[in-house]
C-alpha positions as a printed Julia matrix, in Angstrom:
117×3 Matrix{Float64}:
   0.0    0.0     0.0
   1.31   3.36   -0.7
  -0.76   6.51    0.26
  -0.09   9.65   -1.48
  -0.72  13.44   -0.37
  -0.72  16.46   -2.52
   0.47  19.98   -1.08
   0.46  23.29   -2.94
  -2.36  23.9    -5.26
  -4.33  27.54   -5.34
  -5.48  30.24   -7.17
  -2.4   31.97   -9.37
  -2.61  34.56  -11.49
  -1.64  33.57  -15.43
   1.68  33.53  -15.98
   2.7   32.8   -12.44
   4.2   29.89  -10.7
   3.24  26.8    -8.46
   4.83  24.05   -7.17
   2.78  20.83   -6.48
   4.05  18.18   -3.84
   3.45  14.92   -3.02
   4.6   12.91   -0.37
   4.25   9.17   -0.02
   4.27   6.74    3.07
   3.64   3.1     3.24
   5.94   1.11    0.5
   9.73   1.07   -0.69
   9.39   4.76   -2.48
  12.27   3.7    -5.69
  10.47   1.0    -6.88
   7.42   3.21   -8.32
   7.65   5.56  -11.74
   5.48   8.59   -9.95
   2.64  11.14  -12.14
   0.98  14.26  -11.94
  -2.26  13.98  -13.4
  -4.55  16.64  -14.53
  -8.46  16.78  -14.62
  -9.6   19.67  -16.11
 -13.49  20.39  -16.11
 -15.61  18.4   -18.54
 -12.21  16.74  -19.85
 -11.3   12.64  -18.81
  -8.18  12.48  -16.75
  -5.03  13.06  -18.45
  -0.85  12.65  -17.31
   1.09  15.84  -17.24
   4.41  14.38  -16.15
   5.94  11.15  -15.16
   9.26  10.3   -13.39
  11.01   7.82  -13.35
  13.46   6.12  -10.02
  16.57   7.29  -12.19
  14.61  10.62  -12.36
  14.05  10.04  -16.24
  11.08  12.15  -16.86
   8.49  12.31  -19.67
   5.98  15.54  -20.15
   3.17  15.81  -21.98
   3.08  18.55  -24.82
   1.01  21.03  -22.84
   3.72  20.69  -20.43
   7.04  20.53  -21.88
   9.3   23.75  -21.24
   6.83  25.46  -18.69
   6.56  22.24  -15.95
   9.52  20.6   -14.55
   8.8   17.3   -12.24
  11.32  15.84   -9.46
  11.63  13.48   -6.71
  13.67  12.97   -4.1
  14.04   9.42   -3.51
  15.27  10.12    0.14
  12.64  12.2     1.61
   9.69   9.8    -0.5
   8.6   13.12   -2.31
   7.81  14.17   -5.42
   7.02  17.76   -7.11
   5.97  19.63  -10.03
   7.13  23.34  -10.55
   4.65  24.74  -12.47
   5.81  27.96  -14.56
   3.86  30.56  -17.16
   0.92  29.31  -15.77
  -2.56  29.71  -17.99
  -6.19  29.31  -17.67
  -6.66  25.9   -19.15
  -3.85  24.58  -16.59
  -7.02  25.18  -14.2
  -7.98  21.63  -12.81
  -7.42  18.55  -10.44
  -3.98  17.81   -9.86
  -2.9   14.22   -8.93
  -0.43  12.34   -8.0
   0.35   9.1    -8.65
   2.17   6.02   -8.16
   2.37   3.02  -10.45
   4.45   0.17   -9.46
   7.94  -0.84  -11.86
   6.28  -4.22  -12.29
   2.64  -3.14  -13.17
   1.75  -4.61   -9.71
  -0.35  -1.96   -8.41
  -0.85   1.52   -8.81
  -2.26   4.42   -6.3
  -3.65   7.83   -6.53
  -3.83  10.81   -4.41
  -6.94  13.1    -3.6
  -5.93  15.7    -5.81
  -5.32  19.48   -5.47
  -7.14  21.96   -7.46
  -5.19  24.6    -9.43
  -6.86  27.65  -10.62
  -5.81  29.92  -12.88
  -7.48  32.87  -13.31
  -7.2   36.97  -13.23
């Protein structure tokens, strides 16, 4: 089991800056590639970033050269610095884990971002 707990959403003005955290507890932290999910309104669930143990990340398009995601495999915690922010990054952010293996995977209970003037 692995339980997962988002820090840092809010309201931000566009072009400003936010950085998401996540922190997990319950399971051996390096053996999980960890997400940030987005849910914007009306729109299915969708991956923003991914990370892997060797800190290998991937980014969506939306994402690539404003959102940077780390982890720090000693304090079990992982982050997304959100930059340039605009109004359609307004939604649910969420973390999640997913097993190496494709064992299991877990899911925080989001944080909502808003973007607005």
């Amino acid at each position: 089991q692995v339980q997962l707990v988002e820090s840092g959403g809010g309201l931000v003005q566009p072009g400003g800056s936010l950085r998401l955290s996540c922190a997990a507890s319950g399971s051996i932290f390096i053996t999980y590639v960890m997400g940030w999910y987005r849910q914007r309104p009306g729109k299915q669930r969708e991956l923003v970033a991914s990370i892997l143990p060797s800190s290998i990340s991937n980014y969506a398009d939306s994402a690539k050269g404003r959102f940077t995601i780390s982890r720090d495999n000693a304090k079990n915690t992982v982050s997304l610095q959100m930059n340039s922010l605009r109004p359609e990054d307004t939604a649910v952010y969420y973390c999640k884990a997913l097993h190496l293996l494709g064992r299991a995977e877990y899911w925080g209970q989001g944080t909502q971002v808003t973007v607005s003037s």
